[in-house]
PDB file with SEQRES, HELIX, SHEET and CRYST1 records, atoms N, CA, C and O in Angstrom:
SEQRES   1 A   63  UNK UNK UNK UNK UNK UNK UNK UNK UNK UNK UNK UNK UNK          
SEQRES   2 A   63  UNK UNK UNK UNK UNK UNK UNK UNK UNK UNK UNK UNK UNK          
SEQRES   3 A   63  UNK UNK UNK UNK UNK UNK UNK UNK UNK UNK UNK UNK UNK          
SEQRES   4 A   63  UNK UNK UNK UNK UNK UNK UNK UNK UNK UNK UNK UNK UNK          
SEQRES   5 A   63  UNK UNK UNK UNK UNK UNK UNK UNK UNK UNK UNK                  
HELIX    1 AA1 UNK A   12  UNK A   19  1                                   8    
HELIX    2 AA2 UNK A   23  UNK A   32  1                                  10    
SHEET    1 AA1 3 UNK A  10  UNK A  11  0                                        
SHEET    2 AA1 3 UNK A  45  UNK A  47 -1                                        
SHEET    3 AA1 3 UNK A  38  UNK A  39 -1                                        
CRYST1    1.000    1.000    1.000  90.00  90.00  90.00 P 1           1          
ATOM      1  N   UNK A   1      -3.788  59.463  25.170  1.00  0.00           N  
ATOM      2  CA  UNK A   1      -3.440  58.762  23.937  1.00  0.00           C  
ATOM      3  C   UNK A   1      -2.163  57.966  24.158  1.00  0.00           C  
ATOM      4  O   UNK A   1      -1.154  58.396  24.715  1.00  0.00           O  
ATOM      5  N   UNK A   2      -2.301  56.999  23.754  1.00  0.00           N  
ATOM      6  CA  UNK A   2      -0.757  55.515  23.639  1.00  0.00           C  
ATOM      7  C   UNK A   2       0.382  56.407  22.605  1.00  0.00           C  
ATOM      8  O   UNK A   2       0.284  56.699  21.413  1.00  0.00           O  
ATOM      9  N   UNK A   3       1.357  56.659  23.495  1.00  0.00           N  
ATOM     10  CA  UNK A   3       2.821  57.046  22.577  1.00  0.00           C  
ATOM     11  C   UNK A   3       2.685  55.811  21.879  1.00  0.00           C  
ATOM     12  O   UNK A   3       2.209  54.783  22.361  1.00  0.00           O  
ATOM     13  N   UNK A   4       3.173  55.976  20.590  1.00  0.00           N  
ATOM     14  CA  UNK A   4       3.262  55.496  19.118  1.00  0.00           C  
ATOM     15  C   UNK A   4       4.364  54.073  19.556  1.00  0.00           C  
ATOM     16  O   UNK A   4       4.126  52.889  19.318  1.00  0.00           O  
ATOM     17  N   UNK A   5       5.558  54.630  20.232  1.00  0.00           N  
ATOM     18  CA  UNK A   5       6.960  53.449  20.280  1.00  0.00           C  
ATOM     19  C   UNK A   5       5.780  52.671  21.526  1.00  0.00           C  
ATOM     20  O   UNK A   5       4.986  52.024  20.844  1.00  0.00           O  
ATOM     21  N   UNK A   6       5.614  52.604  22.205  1.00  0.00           N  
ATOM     22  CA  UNK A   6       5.383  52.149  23.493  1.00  0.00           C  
ATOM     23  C   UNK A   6       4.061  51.209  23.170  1.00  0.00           C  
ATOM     24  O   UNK A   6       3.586  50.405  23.972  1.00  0.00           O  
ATOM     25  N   UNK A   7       3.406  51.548  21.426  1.00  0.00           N  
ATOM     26  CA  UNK A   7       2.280  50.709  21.469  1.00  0.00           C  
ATOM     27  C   UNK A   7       2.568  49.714  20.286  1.00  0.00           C  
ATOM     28  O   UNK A   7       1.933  49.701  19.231  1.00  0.00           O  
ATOM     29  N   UNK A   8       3.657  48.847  20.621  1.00  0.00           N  
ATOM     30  CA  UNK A   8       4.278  47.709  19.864  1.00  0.00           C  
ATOM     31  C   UNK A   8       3.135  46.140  20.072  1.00  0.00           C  
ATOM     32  O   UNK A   8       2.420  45.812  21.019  1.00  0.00           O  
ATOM     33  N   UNK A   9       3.330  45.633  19.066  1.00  0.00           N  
ATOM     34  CA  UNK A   9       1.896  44.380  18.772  1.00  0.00           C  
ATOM     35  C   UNK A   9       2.676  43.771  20.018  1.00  0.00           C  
ATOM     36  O   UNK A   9       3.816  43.945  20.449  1.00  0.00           O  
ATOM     37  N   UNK A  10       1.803  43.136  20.345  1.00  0.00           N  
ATOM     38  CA  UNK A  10       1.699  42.265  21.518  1.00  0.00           C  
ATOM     39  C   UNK A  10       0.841  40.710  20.955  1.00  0.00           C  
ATOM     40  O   UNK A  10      -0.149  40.712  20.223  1.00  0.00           O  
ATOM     41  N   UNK A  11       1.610  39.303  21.589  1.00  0.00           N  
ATOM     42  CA  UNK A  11       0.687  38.307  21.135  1.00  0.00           C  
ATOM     43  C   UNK A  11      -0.473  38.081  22.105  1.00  0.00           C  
ATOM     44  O   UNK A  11      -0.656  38.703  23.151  1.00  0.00           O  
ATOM     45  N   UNK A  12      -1.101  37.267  21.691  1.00  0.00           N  
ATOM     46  CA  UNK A  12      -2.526  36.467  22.313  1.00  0.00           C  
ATOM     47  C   UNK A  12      -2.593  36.272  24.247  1.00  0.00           C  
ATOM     48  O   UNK A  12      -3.520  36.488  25.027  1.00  0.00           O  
ATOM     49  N   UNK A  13      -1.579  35.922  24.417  1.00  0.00           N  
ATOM     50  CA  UNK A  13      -1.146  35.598  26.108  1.00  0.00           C  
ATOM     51  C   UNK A  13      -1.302  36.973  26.635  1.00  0.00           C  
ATOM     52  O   UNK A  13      -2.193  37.319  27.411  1.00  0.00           O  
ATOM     53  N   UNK A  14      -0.299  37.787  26.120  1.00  0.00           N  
ATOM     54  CA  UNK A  14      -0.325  39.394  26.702  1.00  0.00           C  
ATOM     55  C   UNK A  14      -1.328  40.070  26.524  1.00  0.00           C  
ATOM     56  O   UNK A  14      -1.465  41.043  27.266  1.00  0.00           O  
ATOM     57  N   UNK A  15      -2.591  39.740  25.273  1.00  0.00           N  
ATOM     58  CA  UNK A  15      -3.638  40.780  25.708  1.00  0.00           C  
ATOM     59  C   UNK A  15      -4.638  39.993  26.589  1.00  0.00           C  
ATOM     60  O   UNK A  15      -5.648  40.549  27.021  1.00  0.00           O  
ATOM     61  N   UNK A  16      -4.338  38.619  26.870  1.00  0.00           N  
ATOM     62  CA  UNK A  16      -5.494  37.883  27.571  1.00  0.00           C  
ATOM     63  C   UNK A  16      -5.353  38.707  28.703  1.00  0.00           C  
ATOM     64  O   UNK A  16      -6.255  39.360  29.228  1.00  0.00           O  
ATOM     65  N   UNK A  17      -3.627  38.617  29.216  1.00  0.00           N  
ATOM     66  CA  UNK A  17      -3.667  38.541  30.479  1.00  0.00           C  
ATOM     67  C   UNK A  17      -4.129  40.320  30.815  1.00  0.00           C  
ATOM     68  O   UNK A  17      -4.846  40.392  31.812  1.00  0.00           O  
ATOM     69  N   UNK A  18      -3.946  41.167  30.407  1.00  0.00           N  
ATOM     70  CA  UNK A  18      -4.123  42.322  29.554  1.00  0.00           C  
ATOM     71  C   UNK A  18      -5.355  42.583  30.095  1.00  0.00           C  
ATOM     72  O   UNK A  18      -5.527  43.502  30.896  1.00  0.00           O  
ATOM     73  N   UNK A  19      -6.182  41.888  29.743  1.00  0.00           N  
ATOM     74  CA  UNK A  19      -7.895  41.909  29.875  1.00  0.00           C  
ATOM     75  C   UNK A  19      -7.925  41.223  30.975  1.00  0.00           C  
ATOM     76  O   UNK A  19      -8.859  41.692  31.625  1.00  0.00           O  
ATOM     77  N   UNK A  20      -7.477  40.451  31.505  1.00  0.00           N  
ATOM     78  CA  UNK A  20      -7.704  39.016  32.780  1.00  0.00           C  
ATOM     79  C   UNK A  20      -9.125  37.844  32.172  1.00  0.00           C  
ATOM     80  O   UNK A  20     -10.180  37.346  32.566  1.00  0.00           O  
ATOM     81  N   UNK A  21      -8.518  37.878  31.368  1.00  0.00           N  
ATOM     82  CA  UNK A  21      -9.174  36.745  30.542  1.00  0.00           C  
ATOM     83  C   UNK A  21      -8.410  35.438  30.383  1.00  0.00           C  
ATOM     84  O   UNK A  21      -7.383  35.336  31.054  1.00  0.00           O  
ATOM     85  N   UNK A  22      -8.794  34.310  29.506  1.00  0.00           N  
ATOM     86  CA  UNK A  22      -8.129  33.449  28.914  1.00  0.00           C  
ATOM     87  C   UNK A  22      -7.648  33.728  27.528  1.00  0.00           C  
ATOM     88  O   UNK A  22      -8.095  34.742  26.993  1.00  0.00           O  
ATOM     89  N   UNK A  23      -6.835  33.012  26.888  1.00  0.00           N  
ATOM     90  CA  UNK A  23      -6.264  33.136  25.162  1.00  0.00           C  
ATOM     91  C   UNK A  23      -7.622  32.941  24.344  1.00  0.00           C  
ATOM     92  O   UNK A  23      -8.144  33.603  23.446  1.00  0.00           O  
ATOM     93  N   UNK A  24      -8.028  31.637  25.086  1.00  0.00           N  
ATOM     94  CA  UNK A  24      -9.373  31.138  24.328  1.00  0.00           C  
ATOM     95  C   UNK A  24     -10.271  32.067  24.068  1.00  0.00           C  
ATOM     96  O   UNK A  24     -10.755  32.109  22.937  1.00  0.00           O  
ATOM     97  N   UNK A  25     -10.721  33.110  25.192  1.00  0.00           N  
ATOM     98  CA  UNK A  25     -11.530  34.044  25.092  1.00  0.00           C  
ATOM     99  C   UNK A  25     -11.337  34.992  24.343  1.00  0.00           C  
ATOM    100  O   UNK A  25     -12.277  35.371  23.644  1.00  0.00           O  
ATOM    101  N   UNK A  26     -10.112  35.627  24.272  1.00  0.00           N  
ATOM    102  CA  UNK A  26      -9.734  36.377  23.386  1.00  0.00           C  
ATOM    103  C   UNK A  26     -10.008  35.903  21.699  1.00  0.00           C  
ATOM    104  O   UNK A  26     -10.385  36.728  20.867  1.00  0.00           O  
ATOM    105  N   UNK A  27      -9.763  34.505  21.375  1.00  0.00           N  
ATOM    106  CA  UNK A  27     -10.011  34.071  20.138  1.00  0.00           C  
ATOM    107  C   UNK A  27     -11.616  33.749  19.811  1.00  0.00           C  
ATOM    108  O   UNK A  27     -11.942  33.475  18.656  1.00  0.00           O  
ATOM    109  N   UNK A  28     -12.451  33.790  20.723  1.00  0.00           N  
ATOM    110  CA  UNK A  28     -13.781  33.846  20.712  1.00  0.00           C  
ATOM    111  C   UNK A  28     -14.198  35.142  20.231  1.00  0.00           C  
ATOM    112  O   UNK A  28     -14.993  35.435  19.338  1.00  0.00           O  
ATOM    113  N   UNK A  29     -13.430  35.929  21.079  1.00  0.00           N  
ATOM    114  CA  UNK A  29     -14.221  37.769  20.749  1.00  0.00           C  
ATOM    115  C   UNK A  29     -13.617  38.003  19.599  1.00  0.00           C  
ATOM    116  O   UNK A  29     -14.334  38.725  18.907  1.00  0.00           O  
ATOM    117  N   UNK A  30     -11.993  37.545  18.744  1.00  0.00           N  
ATOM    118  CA  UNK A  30     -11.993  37.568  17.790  1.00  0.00           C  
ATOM    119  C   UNK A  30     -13.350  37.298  16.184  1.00  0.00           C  
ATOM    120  O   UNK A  30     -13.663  37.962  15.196  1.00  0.00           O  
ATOM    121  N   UNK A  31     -13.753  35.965  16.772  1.00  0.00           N  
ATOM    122  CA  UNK A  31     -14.563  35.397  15.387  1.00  0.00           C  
ATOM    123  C   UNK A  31     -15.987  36.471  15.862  1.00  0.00           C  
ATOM    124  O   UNK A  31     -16.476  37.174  14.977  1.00  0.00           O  
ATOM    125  N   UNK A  32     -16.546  36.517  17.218  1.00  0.00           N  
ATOM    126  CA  UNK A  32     -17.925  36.805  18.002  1.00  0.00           C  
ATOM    127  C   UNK A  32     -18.038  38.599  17.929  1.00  0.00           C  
ATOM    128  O   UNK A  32     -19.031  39.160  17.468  1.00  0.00           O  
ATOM    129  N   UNK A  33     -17.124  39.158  18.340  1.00  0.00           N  
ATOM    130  CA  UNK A  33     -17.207  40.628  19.091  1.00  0.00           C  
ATOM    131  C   UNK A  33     -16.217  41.152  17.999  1.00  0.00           C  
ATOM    132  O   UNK A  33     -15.837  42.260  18.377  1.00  0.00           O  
ATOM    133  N   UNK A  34     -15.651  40.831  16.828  1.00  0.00           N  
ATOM    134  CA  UNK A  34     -14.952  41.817  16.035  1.00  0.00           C  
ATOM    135  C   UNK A  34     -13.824  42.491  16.686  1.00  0.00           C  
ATOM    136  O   UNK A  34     -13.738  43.694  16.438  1.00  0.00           O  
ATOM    137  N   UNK A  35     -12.899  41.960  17.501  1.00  0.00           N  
ATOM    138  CA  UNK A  35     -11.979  42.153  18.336  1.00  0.00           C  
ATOM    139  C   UNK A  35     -10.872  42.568  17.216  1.00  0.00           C  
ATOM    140  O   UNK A  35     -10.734  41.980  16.144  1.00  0.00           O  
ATOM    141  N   UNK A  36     -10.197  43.553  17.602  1.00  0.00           N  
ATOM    142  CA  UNK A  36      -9.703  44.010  16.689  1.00  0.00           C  
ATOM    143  C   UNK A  36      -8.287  43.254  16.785  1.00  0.00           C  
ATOM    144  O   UNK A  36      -7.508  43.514  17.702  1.00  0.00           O  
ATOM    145  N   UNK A  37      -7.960  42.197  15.677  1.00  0.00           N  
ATOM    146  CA  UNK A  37      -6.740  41.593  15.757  1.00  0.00           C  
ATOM    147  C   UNK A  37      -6.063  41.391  14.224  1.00  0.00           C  
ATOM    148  O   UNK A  37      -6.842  41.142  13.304  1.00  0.00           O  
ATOM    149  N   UNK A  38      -4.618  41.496  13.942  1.00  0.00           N  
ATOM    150  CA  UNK A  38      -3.817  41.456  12.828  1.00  0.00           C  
ATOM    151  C   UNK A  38      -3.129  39.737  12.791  1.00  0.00           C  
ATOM    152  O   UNK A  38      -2.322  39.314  13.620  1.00  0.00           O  
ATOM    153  N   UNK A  39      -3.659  38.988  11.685  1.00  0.00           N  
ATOM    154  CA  UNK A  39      -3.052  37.924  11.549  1.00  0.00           C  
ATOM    155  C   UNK A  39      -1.947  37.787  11.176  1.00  0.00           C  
ATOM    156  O   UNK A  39      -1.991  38.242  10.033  1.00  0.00           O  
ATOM    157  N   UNK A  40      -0.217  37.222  11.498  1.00  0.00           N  
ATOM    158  CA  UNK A  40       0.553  37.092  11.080  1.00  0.00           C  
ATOM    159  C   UNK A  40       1.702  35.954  10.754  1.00  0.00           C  
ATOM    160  O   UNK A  40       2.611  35.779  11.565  1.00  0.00           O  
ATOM    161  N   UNK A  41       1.633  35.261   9.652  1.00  0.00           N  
ATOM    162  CA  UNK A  41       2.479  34.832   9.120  1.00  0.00           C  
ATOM    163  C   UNK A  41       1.594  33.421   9.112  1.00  0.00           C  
ATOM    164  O   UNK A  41       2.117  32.307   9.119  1.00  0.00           O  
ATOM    165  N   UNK A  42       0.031  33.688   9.095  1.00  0.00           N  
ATOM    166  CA  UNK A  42      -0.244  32.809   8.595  1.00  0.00           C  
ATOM    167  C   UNK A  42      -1.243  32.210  10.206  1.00  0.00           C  
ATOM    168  O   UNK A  42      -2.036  31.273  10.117  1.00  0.00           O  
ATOM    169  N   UNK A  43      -1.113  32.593  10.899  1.00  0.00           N  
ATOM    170  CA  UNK A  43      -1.476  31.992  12.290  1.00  0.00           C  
ATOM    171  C   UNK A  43      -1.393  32.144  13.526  1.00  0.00           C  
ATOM    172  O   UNK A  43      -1.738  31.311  14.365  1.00  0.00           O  
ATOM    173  N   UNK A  44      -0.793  33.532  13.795  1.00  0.00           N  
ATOM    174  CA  UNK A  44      -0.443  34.123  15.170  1.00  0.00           C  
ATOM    175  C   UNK A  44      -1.110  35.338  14.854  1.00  0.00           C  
ATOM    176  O   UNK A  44      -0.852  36.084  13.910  1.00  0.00           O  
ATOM    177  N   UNK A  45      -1.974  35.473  15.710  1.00  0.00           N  
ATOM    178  CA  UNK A  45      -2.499  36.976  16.166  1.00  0.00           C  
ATOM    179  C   UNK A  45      -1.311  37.825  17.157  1.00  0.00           C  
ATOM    180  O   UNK A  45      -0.612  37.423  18.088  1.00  0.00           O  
ATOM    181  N   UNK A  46      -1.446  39.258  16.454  1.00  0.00           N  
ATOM    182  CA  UNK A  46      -1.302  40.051  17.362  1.00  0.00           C  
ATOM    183  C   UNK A  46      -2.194  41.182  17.107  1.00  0.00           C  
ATOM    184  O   UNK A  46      -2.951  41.431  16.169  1.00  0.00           O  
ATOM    185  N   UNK A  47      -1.940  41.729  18.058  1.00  0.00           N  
ATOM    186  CA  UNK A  47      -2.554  43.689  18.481  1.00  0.00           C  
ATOM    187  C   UNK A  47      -2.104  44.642  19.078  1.00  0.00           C  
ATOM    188  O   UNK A  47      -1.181  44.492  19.878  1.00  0.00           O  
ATOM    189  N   UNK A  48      -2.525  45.561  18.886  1.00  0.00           N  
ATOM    190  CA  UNK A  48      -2.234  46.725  19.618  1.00  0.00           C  
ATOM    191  C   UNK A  48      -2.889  47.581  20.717  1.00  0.00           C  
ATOM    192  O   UNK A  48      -3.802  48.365  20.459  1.00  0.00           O  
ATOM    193  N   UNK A  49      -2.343  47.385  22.065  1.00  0.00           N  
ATOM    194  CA  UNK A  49      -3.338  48.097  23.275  1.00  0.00           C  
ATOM    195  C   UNK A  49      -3.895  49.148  22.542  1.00  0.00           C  
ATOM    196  O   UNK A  49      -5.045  48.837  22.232  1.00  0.00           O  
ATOM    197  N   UNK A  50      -3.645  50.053  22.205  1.00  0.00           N  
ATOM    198  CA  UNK A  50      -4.663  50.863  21.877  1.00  0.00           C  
ATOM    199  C   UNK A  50      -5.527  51.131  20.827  1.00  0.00           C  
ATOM    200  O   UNK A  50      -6.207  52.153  20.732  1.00  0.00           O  
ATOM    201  N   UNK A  51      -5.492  50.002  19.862  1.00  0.00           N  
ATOM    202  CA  UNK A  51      -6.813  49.064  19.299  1.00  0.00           C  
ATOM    203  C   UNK A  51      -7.574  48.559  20.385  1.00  0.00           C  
ATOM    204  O   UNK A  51      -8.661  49.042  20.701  1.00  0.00           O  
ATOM    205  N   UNK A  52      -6.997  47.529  21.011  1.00  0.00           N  
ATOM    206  CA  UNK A  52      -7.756  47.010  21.684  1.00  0.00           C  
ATOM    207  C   UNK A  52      -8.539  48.240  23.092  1.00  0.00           C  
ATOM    208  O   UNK A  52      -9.392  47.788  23.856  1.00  0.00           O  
ATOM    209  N   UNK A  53      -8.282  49.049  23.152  1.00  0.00           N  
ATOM    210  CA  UNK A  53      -8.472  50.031  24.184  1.00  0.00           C  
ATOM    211  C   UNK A  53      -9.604  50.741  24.036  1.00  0.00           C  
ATOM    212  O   UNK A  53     -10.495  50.946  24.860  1.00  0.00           O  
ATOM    213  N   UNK A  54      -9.448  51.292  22.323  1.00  0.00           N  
ATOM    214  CA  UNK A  54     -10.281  51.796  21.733  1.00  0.00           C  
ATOM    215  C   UNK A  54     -11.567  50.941  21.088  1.00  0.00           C  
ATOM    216  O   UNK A  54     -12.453  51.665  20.636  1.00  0.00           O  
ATOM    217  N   UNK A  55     -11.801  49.424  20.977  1.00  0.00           N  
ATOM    218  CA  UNK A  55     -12.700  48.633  20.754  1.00  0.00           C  
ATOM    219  C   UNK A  55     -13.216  48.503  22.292  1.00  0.00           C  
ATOM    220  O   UNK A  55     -14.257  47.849  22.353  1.00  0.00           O  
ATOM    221  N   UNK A  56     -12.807  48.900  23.366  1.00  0.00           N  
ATOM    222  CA  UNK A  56     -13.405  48.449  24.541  1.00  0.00           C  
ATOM    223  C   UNK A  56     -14.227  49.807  24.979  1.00  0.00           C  
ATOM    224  O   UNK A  56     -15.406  49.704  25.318  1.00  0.00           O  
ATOM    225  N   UNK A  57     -13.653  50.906  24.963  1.00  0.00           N  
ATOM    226  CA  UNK A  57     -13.945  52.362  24.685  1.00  0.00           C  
ATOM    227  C   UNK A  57     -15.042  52.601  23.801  1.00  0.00           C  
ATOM    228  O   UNK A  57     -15.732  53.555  24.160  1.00  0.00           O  
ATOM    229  N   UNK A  58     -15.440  51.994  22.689  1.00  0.00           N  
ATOM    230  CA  UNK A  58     -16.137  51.789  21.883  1.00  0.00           C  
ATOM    231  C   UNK A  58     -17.654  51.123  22.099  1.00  0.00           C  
ATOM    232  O   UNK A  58     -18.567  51.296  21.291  1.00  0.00           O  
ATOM    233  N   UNK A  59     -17.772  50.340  23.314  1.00  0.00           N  
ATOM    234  CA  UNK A  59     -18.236  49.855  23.227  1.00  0.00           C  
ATOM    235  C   UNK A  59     -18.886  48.488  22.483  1.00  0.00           C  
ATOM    236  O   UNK A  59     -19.850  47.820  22.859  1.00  0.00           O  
ATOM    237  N   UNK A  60     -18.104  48.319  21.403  1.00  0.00           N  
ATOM    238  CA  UNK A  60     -18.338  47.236  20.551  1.00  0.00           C  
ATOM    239  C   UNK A  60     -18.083  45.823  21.352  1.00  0.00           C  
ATOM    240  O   UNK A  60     -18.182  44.832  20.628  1.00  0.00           O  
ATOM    241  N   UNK A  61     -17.802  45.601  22.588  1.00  0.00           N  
ATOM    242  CA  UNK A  61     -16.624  44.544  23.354  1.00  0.00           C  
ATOM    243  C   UNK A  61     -18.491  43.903  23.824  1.00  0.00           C  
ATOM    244  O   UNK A  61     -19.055  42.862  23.486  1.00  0.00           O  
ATOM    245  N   UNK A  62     -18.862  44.779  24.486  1.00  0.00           N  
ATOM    246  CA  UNK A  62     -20.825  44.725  24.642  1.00  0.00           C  
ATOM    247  C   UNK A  62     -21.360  43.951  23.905  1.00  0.00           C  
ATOM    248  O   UNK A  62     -22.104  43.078  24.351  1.00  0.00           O  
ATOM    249  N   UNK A  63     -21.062  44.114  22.374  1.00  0.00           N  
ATOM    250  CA  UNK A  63     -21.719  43.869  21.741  1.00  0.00           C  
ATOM    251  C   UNK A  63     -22.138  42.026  21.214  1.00  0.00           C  
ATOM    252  O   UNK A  63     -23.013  41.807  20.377  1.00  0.00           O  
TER     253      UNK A  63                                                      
END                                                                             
């Protein structure tokens, strides 16, 4: 399990690179795969590795 301090939001670049993906891709699996992401301030995504850990764990990333 992700210690609580250590699983601070992270933006779009850091979970691409995160995954070894692109940003773009990441904003695809957003609208496509239900990627689990928090909109803020109107236009910047962030998340949390272990959202995102647990949607991949999940299997839903498949989907």
């Amino acid at each position: 399990m992700t210690d609580n301090i250590n699983d601070n939001y992270i933006g779009i670049d850091e979970v691409a690179a995160y995954l070894g993906v692109k940003a773009t891709t990441i904003r695809t699996w957003i609208k496509t795969k239900n990627m689990p992401a928090h909109k803020v301030g109107g236009k910047l995504w962030k998340f949390k590795k272990s959202e995102i850990d647990e949607w991949i764990d999940s299997d839903k990333s498949e989907e």
